[in-house]
C-alpha positions in Angstrom: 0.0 0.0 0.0 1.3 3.1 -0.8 0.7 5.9 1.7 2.6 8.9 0.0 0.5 12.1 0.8 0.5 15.2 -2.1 -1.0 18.0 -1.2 -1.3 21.7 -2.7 0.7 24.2 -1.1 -1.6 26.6 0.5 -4.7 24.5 0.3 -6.9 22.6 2.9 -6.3 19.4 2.7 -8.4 16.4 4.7 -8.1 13.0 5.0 -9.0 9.7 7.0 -7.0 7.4 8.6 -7.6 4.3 9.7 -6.1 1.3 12.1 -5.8 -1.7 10.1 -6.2 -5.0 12.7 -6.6 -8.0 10.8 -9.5 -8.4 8.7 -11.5 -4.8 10.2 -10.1 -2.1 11.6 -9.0 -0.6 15.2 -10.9 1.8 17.2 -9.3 4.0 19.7 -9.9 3.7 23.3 -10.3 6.5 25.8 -6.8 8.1 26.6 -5.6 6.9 23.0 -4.0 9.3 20.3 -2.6 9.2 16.6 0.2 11.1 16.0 0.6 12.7 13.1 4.3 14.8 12.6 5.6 16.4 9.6 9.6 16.9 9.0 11.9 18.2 6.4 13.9 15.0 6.5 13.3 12.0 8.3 15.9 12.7 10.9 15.1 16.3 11.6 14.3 16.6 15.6 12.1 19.4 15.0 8.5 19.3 13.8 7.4 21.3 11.0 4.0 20.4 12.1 2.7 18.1 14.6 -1.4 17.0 15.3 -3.1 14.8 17.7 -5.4 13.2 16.7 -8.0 11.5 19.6 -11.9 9.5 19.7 -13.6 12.7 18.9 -11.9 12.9 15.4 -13.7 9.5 14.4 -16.3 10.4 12.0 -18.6 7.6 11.3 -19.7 8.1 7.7 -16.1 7.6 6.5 -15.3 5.1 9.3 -12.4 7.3 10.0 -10.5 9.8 11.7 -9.9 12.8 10.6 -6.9 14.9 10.2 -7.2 18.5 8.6 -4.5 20.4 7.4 -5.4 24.6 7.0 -4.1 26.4 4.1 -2.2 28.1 7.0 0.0 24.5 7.8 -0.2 23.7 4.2 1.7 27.2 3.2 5.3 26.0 3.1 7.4 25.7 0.3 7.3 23.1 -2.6 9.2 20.0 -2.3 9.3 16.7 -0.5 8.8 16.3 3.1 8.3 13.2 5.6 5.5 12.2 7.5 4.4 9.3 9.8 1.5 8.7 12.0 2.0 6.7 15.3 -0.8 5.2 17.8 0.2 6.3 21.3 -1.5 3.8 23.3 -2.9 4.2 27.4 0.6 2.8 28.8 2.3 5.6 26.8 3.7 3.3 24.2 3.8 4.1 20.8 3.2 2.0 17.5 3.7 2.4 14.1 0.6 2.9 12.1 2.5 4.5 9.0 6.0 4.2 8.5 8.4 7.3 7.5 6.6 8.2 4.5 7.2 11.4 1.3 4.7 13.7 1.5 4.7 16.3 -1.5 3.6 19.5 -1.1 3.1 21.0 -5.1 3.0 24.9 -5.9 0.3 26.7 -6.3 -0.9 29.8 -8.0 -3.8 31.5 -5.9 -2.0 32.2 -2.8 -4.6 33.2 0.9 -1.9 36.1 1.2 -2.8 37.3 -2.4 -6.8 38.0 -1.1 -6.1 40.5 0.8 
């Protein structure tokens, strides 16, 4: 399965993600999170942006929770990134849920800053 992400610099962009477990899927449990972190390179310590994702994301008519990028955190400049989402579970371990991953932001014409 391939999980690379490209998105349009300076656009919203939304998407569902789901827990694979066997044949269905996983639900989180109270005090669960998915992590969601964006880096320039995979070894970068710093964020470029980092969400949380929790129970009240879950939307049921896509079976999925949610994660929502604003044309604010989607503003950065062209080019390949890394992303990877993680399942911090109630004992404050974390598993992988999607490996280090290219996410490609592409340019853009019509820019929020231009509407001004």
């Amino acid at each position: 399965m391939d999980n690379t992400i490209q998105l349009t610099q300076n656009r919203v962009f939304k998407t569902g993600l789901r827990i694979k477990d066997g044949t269905g899927y996983y639900y989180l449990t109270e005090g669960e999170q998915l992590l969601f972190g964006i880096k320039q390179s995979a070894y970068q310590t710093d964020y470029l942006l980092y969400k949380t994702l929790t129970a009240d994301d879950y939307e049921e008519a896509s079976d999925s929770y949610v994660l929502t990028l604003t044309t604010e955190e989607t503003n950065r400049e062209a080019g390949r990134y890394y992303y990877d989402v993680a399942l911090l579970t109630q004992d404050g371990e974390l598993e992988k849920i999607i490996g280090c991953t290219p996410l490609e932001i592409v340019k853009s014409v019509v820019r929020s800053e231009s509407l001004c």
